[in-house]
N, C-alpha and C positions, 0 to 999 in steps of 0.2 A: 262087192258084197252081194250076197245072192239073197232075195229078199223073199219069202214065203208068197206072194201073190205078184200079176201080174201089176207092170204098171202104164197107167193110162195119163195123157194128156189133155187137157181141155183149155180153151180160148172160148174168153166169157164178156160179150161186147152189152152193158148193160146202158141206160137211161133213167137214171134215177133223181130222186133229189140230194143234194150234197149232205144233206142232215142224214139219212138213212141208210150212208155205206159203212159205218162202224157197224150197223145190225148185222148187213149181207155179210161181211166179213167175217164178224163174230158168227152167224148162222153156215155160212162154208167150212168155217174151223171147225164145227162140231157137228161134224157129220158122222156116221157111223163107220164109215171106213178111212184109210190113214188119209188125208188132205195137205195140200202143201202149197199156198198161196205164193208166188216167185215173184209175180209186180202186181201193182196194182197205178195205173194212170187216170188221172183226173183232169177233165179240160171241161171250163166251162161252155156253155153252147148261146146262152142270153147275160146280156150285161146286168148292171142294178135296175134299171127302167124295163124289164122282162124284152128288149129288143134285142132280135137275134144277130149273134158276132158272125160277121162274114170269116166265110170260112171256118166253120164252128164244127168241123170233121164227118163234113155231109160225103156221099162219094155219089159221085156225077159219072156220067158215062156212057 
């Protein structure tokens, strides 16, 4: 289907709080142009005592 505008892709590596990704989500959805969210992954980075999970998707190198 041939669709009236070009289409672009984006990869969106955010750090946020777990309470405010229904906002970001809801605020990407209603963007002024067409948007199309395809995943969305969640990994937390500190346990319940705020101490950081080894291996918590740091990249080394």
């Amino acid at each position: 289907e041939a669709l009236p505008y070009k289409t672009r892709a984006f990869y969106i590596k955010a750090t946020i709080q777990s309470s405010k990704l229904p906002n970001l989500l809801a605020q990407l959805s209603s963007m002024p142009w067409p948007t199309k969210i395809v995943r969305v992954q969640r990994a937390d980075l500190f346990d319940d005592n705020m101490n950081p999970i080894a291996g918590g998707g740091g990249g080394g190198g």
